[in-house]
C-alpha positions as CSV (number, residue, x, y, z in Angstrom):
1,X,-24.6,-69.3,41.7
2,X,-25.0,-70.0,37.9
3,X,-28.6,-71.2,37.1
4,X,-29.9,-72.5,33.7
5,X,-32.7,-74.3,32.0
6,X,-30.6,-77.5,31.1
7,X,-27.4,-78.7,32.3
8,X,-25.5,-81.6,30.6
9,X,-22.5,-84.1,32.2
10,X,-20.3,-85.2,29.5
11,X,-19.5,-83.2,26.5
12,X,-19.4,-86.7,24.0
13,X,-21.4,-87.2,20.7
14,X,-24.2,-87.6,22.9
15,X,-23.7,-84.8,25.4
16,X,-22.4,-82.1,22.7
17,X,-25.3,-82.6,20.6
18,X,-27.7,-82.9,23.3
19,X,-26.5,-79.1,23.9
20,X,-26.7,-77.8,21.1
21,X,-30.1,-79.1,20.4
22,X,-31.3,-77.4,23.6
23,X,-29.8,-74.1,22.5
24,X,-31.0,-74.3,19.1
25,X,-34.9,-74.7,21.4
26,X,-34.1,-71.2,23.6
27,X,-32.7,-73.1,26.8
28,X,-29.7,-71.8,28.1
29,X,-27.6,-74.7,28.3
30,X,-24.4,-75.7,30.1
31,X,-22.0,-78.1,29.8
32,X,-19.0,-79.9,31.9
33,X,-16.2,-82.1,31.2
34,X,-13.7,-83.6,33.1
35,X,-11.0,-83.2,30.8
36,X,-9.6,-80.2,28.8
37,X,-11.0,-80.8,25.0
38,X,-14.3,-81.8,24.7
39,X,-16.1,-84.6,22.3
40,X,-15.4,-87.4,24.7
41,X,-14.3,-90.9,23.6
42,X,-14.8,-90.6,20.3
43,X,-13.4,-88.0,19.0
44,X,-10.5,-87.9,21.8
45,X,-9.3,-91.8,21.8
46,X,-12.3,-93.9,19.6
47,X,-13.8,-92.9,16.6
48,X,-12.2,-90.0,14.7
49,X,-8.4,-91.5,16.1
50,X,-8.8,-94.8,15.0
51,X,-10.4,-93.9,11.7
52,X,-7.5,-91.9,11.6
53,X,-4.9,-94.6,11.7
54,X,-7.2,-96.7,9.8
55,X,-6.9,-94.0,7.0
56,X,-3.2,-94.1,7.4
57,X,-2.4,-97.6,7.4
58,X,-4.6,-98.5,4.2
59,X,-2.5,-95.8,2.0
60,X,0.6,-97.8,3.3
61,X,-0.8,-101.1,2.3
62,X,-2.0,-99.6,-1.0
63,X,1.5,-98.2,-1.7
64,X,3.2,-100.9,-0.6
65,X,0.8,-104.0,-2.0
66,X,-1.3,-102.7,-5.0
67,X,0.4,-99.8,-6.7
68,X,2.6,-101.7,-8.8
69,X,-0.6,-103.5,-10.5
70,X,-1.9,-99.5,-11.0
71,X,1.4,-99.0,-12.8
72,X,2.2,-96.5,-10.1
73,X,6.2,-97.3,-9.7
74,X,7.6,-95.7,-6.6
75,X,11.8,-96.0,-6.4
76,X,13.1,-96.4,-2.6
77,X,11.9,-98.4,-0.2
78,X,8.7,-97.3,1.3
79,X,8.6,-96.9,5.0
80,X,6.3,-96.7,8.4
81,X,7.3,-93.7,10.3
82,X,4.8,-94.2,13.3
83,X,5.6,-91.1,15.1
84,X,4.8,-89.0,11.9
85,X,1.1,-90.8,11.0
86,X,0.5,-91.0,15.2
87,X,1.2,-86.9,14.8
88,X,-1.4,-87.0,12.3
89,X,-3.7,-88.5,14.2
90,X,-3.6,-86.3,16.6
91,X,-3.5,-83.3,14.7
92,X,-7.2,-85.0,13.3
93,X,-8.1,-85.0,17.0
94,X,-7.1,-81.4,17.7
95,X,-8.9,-80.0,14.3
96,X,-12.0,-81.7,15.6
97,X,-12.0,-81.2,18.9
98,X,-11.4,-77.7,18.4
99,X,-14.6,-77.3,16.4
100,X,-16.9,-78.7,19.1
101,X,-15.2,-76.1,21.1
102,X,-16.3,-73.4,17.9
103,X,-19.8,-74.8,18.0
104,X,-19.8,-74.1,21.9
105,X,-19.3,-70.5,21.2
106,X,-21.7,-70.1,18.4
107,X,-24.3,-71.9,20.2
108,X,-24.3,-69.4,23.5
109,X,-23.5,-72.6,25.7
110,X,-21.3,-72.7,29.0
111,X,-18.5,-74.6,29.3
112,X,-16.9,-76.0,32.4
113,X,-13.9,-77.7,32.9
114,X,-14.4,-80.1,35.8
115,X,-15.2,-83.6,37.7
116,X,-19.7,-83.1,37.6
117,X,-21.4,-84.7,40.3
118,X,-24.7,-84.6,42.0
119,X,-25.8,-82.8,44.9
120,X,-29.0,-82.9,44.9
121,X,-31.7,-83.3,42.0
122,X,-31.2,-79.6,40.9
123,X,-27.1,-78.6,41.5
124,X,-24.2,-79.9,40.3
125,X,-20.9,-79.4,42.1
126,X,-17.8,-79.1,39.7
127,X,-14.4,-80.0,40.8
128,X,-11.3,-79.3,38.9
129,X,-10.0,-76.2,36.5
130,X,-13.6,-74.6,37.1
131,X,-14.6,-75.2,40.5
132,X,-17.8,-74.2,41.4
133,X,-21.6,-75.2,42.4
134,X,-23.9,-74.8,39.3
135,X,-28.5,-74.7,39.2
136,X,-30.4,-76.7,36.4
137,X,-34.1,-76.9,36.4
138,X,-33.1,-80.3,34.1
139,X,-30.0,-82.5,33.6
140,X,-29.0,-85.0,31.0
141,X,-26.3,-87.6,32.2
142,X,-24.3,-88.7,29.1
143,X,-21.0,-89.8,30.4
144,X,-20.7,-92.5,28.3
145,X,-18.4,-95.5,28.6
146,X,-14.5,-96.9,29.2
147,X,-13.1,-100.1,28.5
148,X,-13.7,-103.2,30.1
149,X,-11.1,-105.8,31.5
150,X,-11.1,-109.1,32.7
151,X,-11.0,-109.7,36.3
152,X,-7.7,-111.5,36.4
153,X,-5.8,-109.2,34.0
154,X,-4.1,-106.5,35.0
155,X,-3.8,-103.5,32.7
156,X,-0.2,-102.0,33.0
157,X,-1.4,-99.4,29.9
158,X,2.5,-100.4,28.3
159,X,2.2,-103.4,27.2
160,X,-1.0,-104.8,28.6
161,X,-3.1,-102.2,26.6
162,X,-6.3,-100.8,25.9
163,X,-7.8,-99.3,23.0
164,X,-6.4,-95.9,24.5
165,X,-2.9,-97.0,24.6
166,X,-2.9,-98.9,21.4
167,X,-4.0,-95.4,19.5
168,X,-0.5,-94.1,20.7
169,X,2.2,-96.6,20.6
170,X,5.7,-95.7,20.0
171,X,6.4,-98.6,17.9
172,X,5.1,-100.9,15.7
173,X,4.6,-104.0,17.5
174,X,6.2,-107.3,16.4
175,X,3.5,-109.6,17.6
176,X,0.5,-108.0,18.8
177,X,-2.2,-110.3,20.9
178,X,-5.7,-108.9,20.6
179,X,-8.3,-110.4,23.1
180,X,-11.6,-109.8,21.6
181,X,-12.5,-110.0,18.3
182,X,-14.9,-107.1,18.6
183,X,-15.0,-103.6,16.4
184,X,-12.5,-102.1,18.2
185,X,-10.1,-105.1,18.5
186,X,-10.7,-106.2,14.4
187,X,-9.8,-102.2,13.6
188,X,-6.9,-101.4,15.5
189,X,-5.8,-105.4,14.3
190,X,-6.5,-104.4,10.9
191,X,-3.8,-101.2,11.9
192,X,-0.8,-102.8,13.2
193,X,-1.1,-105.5,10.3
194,X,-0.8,-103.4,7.8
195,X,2.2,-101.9,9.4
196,X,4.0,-105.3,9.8
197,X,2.9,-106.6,13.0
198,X,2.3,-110.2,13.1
199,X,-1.8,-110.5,14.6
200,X,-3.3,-112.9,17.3
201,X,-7.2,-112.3,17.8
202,X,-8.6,-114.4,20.6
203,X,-12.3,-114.5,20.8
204,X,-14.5,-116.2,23.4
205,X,-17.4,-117.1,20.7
206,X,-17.2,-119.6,17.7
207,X,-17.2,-116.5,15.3
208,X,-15.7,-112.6,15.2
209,X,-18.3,-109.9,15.2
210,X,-20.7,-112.3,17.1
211,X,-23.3,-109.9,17.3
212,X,-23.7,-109.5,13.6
213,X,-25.0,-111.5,10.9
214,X,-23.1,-114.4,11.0
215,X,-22.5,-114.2,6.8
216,X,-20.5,-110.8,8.0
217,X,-18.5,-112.5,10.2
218,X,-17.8,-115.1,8.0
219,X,-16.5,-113.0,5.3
220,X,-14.7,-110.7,7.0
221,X,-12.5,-114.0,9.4
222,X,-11.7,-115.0,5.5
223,X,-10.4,-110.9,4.7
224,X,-8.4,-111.7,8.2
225,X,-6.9,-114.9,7.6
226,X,-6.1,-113.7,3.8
227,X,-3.9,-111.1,5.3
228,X,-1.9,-113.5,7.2
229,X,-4.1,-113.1,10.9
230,X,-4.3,-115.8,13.4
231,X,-7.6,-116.1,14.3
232,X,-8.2,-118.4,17.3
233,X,-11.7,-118.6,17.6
234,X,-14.1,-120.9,20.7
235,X,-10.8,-120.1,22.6
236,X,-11.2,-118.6,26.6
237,X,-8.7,-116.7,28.1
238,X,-7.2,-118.0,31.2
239,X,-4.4,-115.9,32.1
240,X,-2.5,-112.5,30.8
241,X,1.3,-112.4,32.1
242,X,4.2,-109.5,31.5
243,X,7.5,-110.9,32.0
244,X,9.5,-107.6,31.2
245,X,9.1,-106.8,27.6
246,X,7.1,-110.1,26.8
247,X,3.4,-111.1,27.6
248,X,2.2,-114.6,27.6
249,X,-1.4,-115.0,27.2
250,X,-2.6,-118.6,27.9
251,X,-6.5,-119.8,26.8
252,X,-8.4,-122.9,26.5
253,X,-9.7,-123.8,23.5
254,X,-12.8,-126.1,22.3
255,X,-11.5,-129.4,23.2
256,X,-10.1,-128.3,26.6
257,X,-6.5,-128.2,25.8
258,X,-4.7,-124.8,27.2
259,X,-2.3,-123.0,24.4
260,X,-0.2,-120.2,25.2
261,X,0.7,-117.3,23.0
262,X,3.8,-115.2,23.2
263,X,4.0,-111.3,22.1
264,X,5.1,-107.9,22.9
265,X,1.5,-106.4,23.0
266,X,-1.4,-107.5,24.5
267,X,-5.2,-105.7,23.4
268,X,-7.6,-106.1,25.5
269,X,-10.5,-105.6,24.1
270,X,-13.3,-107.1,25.6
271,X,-15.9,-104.7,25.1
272,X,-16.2,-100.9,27.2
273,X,-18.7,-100.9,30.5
274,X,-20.6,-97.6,31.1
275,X,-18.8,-94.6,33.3
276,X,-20.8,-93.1,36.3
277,X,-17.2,-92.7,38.5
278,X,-18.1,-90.0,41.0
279,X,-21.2,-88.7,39.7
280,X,-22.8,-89.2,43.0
281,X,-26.0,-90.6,41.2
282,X,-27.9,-91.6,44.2
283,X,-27.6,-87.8,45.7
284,X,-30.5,-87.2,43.1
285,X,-32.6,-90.6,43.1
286,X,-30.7,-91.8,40.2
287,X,-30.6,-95.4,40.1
288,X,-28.3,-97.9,38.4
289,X,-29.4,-100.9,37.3
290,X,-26.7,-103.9,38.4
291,X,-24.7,-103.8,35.1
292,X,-24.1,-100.2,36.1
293,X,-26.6,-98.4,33.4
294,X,-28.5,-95.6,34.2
295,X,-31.8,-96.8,34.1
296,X,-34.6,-94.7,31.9
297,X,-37.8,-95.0,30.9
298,X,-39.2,-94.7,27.0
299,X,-38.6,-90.8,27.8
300,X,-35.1,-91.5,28.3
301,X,-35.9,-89.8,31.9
302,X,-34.3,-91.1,35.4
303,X,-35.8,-92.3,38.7
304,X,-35.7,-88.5,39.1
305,X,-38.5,-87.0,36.8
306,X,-36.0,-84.0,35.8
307,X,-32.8,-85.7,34.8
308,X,-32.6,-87.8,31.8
309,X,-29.7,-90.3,30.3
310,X,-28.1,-91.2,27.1
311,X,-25.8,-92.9,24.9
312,X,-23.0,-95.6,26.5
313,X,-24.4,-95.0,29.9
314,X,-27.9,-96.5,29.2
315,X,-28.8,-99.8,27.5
316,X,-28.5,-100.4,24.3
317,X,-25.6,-100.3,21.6
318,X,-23.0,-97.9,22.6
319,X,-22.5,-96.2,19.5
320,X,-21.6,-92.2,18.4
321,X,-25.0,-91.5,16.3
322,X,-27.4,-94.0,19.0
323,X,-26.3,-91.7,21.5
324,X,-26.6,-88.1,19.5
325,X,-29.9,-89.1,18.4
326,X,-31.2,-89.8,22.0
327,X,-29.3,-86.4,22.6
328,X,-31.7,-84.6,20.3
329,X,-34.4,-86.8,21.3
330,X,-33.9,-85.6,24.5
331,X,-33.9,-81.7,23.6
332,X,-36.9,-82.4,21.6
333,X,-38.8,-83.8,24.5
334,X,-38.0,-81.1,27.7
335,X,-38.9,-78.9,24.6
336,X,-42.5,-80.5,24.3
337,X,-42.2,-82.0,20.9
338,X,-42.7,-85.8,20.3
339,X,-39.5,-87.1,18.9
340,X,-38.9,-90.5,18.2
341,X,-36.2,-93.7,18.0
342,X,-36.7,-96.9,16.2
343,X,-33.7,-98.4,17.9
344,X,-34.1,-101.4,15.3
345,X,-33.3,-98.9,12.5
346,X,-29.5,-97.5,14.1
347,X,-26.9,-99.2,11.5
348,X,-23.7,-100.9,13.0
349,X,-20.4,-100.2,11.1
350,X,-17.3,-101.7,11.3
351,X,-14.1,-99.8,9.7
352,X,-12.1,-102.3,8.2
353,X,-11.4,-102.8,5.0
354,X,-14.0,-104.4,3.3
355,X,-16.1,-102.1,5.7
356,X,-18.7,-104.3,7.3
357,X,-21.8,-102.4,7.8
358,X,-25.7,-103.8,9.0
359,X,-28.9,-102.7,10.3
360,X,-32.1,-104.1,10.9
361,X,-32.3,-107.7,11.9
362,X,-30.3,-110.5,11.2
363,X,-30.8,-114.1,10.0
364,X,-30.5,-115.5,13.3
365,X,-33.2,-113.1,15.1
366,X,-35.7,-113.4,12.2
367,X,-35.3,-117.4,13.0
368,X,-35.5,-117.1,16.5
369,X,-38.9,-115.2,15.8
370,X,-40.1,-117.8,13.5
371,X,-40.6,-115.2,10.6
372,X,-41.1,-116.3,7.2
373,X,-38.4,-114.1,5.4
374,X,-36.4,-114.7,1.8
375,X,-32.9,-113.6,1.1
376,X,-31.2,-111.7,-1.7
377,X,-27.5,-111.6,-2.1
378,X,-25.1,-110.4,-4.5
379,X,-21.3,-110.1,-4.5
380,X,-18.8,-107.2,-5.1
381,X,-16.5,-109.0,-7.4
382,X,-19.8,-108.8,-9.8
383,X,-19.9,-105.1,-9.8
384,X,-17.7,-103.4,-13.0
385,X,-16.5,-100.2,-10.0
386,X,-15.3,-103.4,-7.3
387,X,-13.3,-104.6,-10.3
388,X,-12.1,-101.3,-11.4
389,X,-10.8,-100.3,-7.8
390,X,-9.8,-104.0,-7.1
391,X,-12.0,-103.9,-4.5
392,X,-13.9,-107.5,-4.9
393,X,-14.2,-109.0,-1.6
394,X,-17.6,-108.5,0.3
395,X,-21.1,-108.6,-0.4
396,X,-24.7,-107.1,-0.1
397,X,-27.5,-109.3,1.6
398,X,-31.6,-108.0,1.9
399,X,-33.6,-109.4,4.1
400,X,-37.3,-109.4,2.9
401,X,-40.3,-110.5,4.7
402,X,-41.3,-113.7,2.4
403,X,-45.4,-112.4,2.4
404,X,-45.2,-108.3,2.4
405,X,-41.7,-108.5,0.8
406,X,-40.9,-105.5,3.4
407,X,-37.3,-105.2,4.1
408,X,-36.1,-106.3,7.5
409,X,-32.8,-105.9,7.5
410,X,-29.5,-105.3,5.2
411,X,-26.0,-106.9,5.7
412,X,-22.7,-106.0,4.1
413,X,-19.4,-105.9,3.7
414,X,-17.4,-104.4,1.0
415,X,-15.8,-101.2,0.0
416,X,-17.6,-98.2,1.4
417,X,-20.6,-99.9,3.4
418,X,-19.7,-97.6,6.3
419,X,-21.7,-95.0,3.6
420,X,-24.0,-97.4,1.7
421,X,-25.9,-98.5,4.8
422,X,-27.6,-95.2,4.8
423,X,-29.4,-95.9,1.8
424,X,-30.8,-99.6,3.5
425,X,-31.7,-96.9,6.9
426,X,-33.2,-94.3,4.4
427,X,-35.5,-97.5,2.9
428,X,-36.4,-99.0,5.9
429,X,-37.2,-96.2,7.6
430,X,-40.6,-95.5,5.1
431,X,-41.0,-99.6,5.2
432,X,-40.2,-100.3,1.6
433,X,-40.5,-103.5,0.0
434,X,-37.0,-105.4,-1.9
435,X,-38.6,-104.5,-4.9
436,X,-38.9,-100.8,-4.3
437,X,-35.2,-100.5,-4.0
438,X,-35.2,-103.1,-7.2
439,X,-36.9,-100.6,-9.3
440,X,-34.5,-97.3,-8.4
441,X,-32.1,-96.9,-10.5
442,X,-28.6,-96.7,-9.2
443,X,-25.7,-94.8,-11.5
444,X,-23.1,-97.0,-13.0
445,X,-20.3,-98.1,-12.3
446,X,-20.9,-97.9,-8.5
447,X,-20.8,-99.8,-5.4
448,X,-24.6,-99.0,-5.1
449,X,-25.5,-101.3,-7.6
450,X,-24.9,-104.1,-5.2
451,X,-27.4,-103.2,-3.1
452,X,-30.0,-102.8,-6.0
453,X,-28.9,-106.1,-7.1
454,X,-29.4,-107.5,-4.2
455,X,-32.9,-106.5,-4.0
456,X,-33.0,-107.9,-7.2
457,X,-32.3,-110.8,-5.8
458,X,-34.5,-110.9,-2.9
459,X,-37.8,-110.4,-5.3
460,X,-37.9,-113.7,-7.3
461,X,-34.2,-114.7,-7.8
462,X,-33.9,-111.2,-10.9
463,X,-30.1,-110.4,-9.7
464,X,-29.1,-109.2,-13.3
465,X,-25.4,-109.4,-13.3
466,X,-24.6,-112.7,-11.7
């Protein structure tokens, strides 16, 4: 029988990096997957994929939509073909999959291909391609997440989809219902729109992105309905029908009435639920909490002292870099270092266009807490780069303590948030103040200068170009 120092179940952002961290430390690590490429969700069928067909879709909206304006003149009509930018995709996929498979080798950590569950506290039985009974002195569980339903719908994965499906599709659909009006369901929206699908979002709450700041939300249900998107918002979904190549999705909306929408696709997109399917937690006094979560201590460690947990299958936001940093965290700690999280600090990105990116609290919270706090906003279509790319929708907003002037949390949307929030994590992270970030200076003409500005903004109203 194999033995090792750390053994880890699920080979996702979370689990890959957790392994390499340990390696990196002198443990001699292994690693199983159920399936045959490694990277889990997201870089098989979440993240990289639909950033891929994000990608994809905006050049065709660009060529399409705002070339002509660039004096960029393109004879012929311009055409979609799916199966070309879904081979793309994949080919995106493959290229990335394969270098998690690279960094396997180069790292000195075992791979196994196989369906890990527990036999006791210390072995792992693997079923599948490599079949066999494995030894760890520790185990980290990071088997992350799927998607969630609805218990009356039924999910025929052909035209009653999930994320999964919709990352594949054969064609471009004409009416496309999304349920949810999530990240994943705004994205893959945002997609087939582009492409010529006509949109449906139906969302429970009174706003999309309901866990955001509800100025993000806001803005981006304006992008949404600017690009021809029915948004049916305060609107509960009763009933999800196929009648052959048709689905009929019926919901109630504020005032009680029931409407009924008609399309060829139906999203659902309702949010993912963490994944434990035959890991045979309680063989190692693992214990799940009754939304089905691992449950941890501060440590990240199990009911059982020498098995920990991260990323989708704990509490907490299930996102890529929450779940690599609790990977390394948890390297760092069987190590005997003191690592650290401030779960407060892990941004939120969504991948439309504007990008919608956050971090830190939002208005809502800090009123709920009764803090004392003072805003500073400024708008793209001020900045000379937003009106240079045509990019003008969107905004920056700081959120300062109204006494200390210590950021508490930044909110955006606009071109290239997804990469500007770093600079609000980097800030926040050594507790500066609005007007630190006032006083850097910020190269010109960038998209940058919005968040300067807006911490101009936040110290005594001294936005300068608005």
């Amino acid at each position: 029988m194999k033995s090792y120092d750390v053994a880890i179940i699920g080979s996702g952002p979370g689990g890959y990096v957790a392994a390499i961290r340990c390696a990196q430390l002198g443990m001699k690590t292994a690693i199983i997957e159920k399936y045959s490429t490694l990277g889990g969700t997201c870089l098989n069928v979440g993240c990289i994929p639909s950033k891929a067909l994000l990608s994809s879709s905006h050049h065709y909206e660009e060529a399409t939509k705002h070339f002509e304006e660039h004096g960029i003149e393109i004879p012929g009509e311009i055409k979609v073909n799916l199966e070309k930018m879904i081979g793309r995709k994949q080919a995106v996929v493959d290229q990335t999959t394969g270098g998690i498979d690279f960094l396997m080798k180069k790292n000195n950590i075992d791979v196994f291909e196989g369906l890990g569950s527990f036999k006791d506290a210390t072995h792992i039985k693997i079923e599948g391609k490599d079949a066999q009974e494995i030894e760890a002195k520790k185990i980290i569980i990071a088997t992350g997440s799927k998607p969630s339903t609805l218990p009356f719908i039924t999910l025929d994965k052909e035209r009653v989809i999930t994320s999964t499906e919709a990352l594949k599709l054969k064609e471009i659909p004409k009416h496309l219902i999304i349920i949810g009006g999530g990240v994943i369901g705004l994205e893959l929206g945002q997609v087939y729109r582009r492409l010529g699908a006509e949109v449906t979002v139906i969302e429970y709450m009174d706003r999309i992105l309901p866990t955001m700041d509800a100025g993000l939300s806001k803005e981006l249900n304006k992008v949404f309905k600017k690009a021809k998107c029915k948004m049916m918002l305060s609107h509960k979904v009763q009933s999800v029908e196929r009648n052959g190549d048709e689905v009929i999705v019926k919901a109630e909306n504020k005032k009680g009435d029931v409407v009924e929408f008609k399309g060829d696709y139906c999203l659902v997109s309702v949010g993912r639920k963490p994944y434990t399917a035959g890991l045979n937690a309680e063989a190692a006094g693992v214990k799940l909490n009754d939304r089905g979560q691992v449950e941890v201590n501060e440590h990240l460690q199990t009911s059982a002292s020498n098995i920990y947990a991260i990323g989708d299958v704990i509490k907490g936001a299930m996102l890529a870099h929450k779940a690599e940093e609790e990977g390394v965290f948890v390297a760092e700690t069987m190590a005997g270092q003191k690592p650290h999280i401030d779960y407060n600090l892990i941004p939120g990105v969504v991948y439309t266009w504007p990008e919608v990116a956050a971090v830190g609290k939002t208005e809502e919270e800090l009123k709920a807490d009764n803090v004392d706090y003072k805003v500073g906003q400024f708008p793209f279509r001020a900045l000379g780069r937003a009106r240079a790319s045509g990019d003008l929708d969107g905004f920056v907003k700081i959120l300062a303590d109204k006494k200390t002037d210590e950021v508490l949390g930044v909110h955006m949307i606009g071109a290239r948030c997804a990469d500007l929030i770093a600079e609000a994590v980097t800030a926040m992270e050594f507790r500066a103040s609005a007007e630190d970030i006032s006083r850097m200076s910020h190269a010109h003409p960038t998209f940058a200068e919005a968040v300067k500005e807006a911490a101009l903004a936040a110290t005594e109203d001294r936005a300068l170009h608005v």
